[in-house]
LUMZA-194693 format. One record per residue (C-alpha): x, y, z; residue number from 1. Coordinates in steps of 0.001 Angstrom, whole numbers, plus 500000, padded with zeros to 6 digits. Example, Ala and Ser with C-alpha at 12.3 -4.5 7.8 and 13.67 -1.06 7.14 Angstrom:
<sites>
      X      Y      Z   k
 512300 495500 507800   1
 513670 498940 507140   2
</sites>
This chain:
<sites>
      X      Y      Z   k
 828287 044615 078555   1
 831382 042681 078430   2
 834296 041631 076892   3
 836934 039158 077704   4
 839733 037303 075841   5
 841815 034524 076472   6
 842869 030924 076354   7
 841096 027675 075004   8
 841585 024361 074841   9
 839693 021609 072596  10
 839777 018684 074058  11
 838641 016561 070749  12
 837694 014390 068896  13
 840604 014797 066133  14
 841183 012924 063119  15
 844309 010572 063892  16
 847956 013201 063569  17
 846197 016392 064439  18
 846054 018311 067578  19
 845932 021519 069329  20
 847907 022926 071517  21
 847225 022313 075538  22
 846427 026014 075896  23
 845873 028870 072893  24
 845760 032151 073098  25
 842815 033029 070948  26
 839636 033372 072344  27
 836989 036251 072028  28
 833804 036597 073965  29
 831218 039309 073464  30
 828280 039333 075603  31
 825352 041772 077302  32
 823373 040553 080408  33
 820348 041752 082057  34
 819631 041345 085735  35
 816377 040807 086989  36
 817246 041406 090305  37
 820581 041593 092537  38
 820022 037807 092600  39
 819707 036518 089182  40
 819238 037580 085144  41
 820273 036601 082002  42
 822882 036901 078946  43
 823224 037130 075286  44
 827040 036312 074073  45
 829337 035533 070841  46
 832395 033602 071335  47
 835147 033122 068262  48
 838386 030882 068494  49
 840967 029960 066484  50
 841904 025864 066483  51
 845431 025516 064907  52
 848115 022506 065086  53
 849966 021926 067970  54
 853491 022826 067796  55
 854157 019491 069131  56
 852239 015951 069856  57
 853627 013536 071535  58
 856918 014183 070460  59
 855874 014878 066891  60
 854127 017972 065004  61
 850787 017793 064405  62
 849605 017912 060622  63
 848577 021774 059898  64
 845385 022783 060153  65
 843261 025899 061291  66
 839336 025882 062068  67
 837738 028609 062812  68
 835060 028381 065697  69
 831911 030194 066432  70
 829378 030051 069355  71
 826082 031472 070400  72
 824319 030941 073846  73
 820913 032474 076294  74
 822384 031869 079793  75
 821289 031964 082868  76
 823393 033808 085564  77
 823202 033974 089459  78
 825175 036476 091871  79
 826679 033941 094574  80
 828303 036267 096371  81
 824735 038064 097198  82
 823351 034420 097832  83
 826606 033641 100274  84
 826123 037090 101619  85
 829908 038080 100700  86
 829142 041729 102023  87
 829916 040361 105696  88
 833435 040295 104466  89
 834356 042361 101010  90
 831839 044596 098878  91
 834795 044245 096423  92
 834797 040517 095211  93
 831932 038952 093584  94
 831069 035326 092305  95
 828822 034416 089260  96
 827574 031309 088072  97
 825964 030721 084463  98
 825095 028138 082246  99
 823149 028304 079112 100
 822894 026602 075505 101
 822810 027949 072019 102
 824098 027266 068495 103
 827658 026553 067623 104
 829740 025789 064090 105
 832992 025433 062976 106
 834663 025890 059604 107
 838132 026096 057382 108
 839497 027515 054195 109
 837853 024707 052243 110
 834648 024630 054559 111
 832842 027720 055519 112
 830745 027894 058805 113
 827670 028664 059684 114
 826760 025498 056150 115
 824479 022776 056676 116
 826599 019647 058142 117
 828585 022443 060083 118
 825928 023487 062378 119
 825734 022057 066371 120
 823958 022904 069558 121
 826084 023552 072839 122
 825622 023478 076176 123
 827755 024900 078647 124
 828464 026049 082452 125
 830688 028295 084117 126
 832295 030581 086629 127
 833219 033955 087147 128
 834808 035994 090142 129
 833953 039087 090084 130
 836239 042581 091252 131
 835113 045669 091407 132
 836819 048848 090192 133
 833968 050943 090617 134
 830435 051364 089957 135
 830973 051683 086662 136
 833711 049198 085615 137
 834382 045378 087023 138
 837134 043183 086269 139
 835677 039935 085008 140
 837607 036580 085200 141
 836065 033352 083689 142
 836269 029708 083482 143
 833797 028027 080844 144
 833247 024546 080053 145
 830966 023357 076659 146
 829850 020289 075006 147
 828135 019983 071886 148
 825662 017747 070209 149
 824971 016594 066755 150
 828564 016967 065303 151
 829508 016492 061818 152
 833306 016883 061754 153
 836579 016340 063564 154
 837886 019399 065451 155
 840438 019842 062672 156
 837644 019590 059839 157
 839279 016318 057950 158
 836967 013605 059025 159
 833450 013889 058604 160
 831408 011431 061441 161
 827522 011782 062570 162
 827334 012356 066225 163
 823927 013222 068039 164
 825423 012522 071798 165
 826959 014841 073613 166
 831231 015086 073225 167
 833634 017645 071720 168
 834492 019090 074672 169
 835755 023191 074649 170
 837327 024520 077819 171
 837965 028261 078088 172
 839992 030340 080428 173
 839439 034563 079711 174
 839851 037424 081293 175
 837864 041074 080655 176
 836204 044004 081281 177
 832348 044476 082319 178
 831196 048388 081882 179
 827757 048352 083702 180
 824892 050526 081950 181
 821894 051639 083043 182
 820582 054812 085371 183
 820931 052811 088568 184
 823331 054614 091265 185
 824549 051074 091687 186
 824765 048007 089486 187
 823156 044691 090879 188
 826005 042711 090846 189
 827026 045491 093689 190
 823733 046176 094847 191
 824063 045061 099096 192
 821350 044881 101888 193
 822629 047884 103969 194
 821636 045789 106993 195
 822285 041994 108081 196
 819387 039334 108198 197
 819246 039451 112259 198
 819680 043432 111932 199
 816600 043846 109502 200
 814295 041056 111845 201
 815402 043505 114629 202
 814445 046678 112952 203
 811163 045040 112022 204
 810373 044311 115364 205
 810883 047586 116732 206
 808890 049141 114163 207
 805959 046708 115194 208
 806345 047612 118342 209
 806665 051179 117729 210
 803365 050864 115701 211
 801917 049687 118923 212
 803015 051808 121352 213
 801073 055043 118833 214
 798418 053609 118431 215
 797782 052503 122396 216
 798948 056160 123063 217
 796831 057775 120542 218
 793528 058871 121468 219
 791296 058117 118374 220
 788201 059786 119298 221
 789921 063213 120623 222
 787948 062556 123940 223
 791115 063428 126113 224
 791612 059618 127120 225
 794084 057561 125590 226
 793214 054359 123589 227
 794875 052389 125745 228
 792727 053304 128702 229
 790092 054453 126546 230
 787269 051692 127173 231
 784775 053663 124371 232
 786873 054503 121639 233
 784382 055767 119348 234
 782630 058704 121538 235
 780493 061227 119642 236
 783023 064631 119888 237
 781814 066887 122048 238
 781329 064341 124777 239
 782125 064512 128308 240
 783697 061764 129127 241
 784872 059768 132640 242
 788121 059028 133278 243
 788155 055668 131551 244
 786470 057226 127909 245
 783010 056522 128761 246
 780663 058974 127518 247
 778332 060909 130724 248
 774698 061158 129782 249
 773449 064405 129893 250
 770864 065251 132169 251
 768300 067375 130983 252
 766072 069885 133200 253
 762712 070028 131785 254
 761938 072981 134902 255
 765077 074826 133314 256
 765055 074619 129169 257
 768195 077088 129339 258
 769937 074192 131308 259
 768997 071905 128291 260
 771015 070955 125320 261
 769719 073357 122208 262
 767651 069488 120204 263
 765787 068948 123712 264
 764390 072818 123774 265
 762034 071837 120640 266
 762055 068470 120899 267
 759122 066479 122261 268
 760126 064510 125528 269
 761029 061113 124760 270
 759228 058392 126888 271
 760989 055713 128115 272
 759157 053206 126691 273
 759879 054964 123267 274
 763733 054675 124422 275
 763087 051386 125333 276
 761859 050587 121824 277
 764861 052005 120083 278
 767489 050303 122356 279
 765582 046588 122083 280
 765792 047426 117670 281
 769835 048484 118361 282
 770200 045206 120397 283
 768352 042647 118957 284
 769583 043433 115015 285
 771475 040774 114010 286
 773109 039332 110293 287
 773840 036306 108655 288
 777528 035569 108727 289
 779424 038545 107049 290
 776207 039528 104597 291
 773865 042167 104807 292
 770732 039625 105103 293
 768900 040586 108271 294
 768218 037668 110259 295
 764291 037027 111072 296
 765075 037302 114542 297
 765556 040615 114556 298
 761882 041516 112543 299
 759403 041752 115641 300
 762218 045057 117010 301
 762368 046724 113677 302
 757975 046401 113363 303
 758038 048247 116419 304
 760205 050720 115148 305
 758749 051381 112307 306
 755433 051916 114134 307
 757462 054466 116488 308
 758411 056186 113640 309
 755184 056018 112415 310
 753693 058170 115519 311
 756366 060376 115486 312
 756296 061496 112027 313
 758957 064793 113053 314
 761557 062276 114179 315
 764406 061228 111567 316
 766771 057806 112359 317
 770254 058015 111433 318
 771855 054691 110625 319
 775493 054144 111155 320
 777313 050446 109772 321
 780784 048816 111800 322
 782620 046219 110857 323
 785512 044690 113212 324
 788920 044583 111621 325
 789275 041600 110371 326
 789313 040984 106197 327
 790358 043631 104448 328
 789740 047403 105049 329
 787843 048418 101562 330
 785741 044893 101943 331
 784660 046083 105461 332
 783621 049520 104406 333
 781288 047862 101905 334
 779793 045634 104158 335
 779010 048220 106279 336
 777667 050300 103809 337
 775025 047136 102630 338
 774012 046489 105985 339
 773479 049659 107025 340
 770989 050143 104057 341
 769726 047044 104760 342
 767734 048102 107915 343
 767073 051355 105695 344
 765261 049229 102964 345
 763821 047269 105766 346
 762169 050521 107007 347
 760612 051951 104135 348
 759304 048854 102975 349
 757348 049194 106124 350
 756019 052699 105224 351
 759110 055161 106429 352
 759665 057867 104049 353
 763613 057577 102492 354
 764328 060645 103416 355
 763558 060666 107127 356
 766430 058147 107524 357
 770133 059086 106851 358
 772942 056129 106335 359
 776272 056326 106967 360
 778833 053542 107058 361
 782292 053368 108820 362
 783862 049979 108264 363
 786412 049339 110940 364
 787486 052994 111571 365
 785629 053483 114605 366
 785410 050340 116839 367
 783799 050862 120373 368
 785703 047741 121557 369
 789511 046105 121513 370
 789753 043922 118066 371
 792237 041119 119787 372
 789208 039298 121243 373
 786396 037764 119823 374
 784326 039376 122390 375
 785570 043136 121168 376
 785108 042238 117537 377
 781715 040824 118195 378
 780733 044488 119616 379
 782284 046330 116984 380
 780026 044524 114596 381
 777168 046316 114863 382
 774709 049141 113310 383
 773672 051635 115362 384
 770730 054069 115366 385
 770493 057378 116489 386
 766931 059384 116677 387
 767580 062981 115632 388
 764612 066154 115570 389
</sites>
């Protein structure tokens, strides 16, 4: 909120031995503004003056007279001095800029205001510096210029004339108070960026970097290896590992079950050829360009997969989906999700009971390769099938 009071000057028109004064002491504002932002927002004000005869013109009095003035206005207002970026220099001084329209209309003793014939529309710019006191309370000087259209009257209200152009000119010079409201620790006319332009590009390059340096460090997969040197960075936990990630087979001992892991001790032997069959489906899957459709090539694989499973009716397939990281992290989980129950429905159309194969679906979380080439994205697009017992 604010209010200011001052001086005003109207320039004219005047009916032929009146005038005003160069400079009167008698202007009111009243006005409340909203900002949207430490930038810009916008005001609501009231303005009255009091137009009188000039104590002398050119050399003589002016006839008496005394019109009484009223104007309304919706301005715009920007902050400058956030704009300029003042706070390299003062967080004290402020400059404000505004400019607006709204209704106007003047009246006398014989003619009262706010009549038809009296009525106008104004338009009007200005300037204000700004100084703070506190965060509470600003000082608040202003310099306003208005024009009006569709006049009826002479300033002094003794000639009546039809003007739809723009004239009457109203200058005014005030000086007020401004009480900022609201909760906020700190108004938005005083509102500063803590840190310069080449400060905050600065920060946010560090923080990138920072960014960078965890997540090369990190070791997503808990193998021991860090991702940076980690060449598989999706390896099952519980997974020995070589030095650069790589998960070790595991031999097994068929002369020495006890030497075996616990799934091989009741678990049929699998033939290579069956192994064979498994890695060829894993390989040759492929899908149309970021859909779930399974391409034809990949049919001839998954028939003799099916047919595996057929034989091997104690076997179960679990299904996992990837995506790479590129689009955005809830579309990718989806899409790995679909395709992933896309070989699933491809399967038990073929004869494979639902419930001997499990889905699961990952999105990006758990690439195998680096996403900054097209070569590492390609592999982390991929489903991939695990036989469990």
């Amino acid at each position: 909120m604010e209010l200011l009071g001052g001086f005003s000057n109207a320039v004219g028109p005047y009916t032929p031995g009146y005038s005003t004064n160069l400079l009167d002491l008698s202007n009111v504002q009243l006005g409340g503004r909203f900002m949207a932002n430490r930038h810009i927002g916008v005001k609501l004000d009231a303005e009255y003056d009091l137009f009188k005869n000039s104590s002398s013109w050119k050399g003589n009095n002016s006839l008496p007279f005394r019109t009484n003035y009223f104007r309304f206005s919706l301005q715009g207002v920007a902050n400058l001095h956030h704009i300029l970026e003042f706070q390299e220099w003062t967080k004290h001084i402020g400059l404000q800029v505004h400019a607006g329209a709204g209704y106007s209309t003047m009246g006398n003793d014989n003619l009262s205001p706010f009549e038809k014939g009296r009525n106008m529309v104004n338009l009007m710019i200005g300037v204000s510096p700004i100084f703070r006191i506190n965060n509470r309370f600003t000082i608040k000087l202003d310099a306003t210029g208005i024009k009006h259209m569709h006049r009826k009257y002479t300033i002094d209200m003794n000639e009546s004339m039809n003007i739809r152009g723009m004239d009457a000119f109203i200058g005014t010079l005030t000086l007020g108070l401004q009480v900022n409201l609201g909760k906020a620790k700190e108004h938005a006319d005083w509102y500063f960026d803590k840190s310069t332009p080449a400060e905050n590009a600065e920060i946010r390059d560090l923080k990138n970097r920072l960014e960078k340096l965890e997540e090369m460090h990190g070791d997503g997969d808990l193998d021991g290896i860090p991702n940076y040197l980690d060449k598989e960075l999706a390896t099952p936990a519980g997974s020995k590992v070589d030095a650069f990630g790589v998960a070790i087979p595991e031999r097994v001992d068929t002369d020495n079950p006890d030497k075996a892991p616990m799934e091989s001790i009741s678990s049929p032997k699998m033939e290579n050829k069956e192994r064979d069959i498994i890695t060829t489906a894993f390989n040759s899957l492929e899908f149309a360009y970021n859909e779930s459709t399974i391409l034809l090539t990949s049919n001839e694989s998954l028939d003799a997969l099916a047919s595996l499973l057929k034989q091997k009716q104690d076997w179960k397939l679990q299904i996992s989906g990837h995506t790479d990281n590129v689009g955005k992290q809830d579309e990718n989980l989806v899409l790995s999700k679909e395709r992933a129950e896309a070989v699933k429905d491809y399967l038990v159309k073929k004869g494979i009971a639902s419930e001997r194969i499990e889905t699961q679906f990952f999105g990006s979380s758990k690439p195998i390769a680096n996403n900054e080439t097209e070569e590492g994205r390609q592999k982390n697009r991929r489903v991939e099938m695990k036989i469990t017992f």
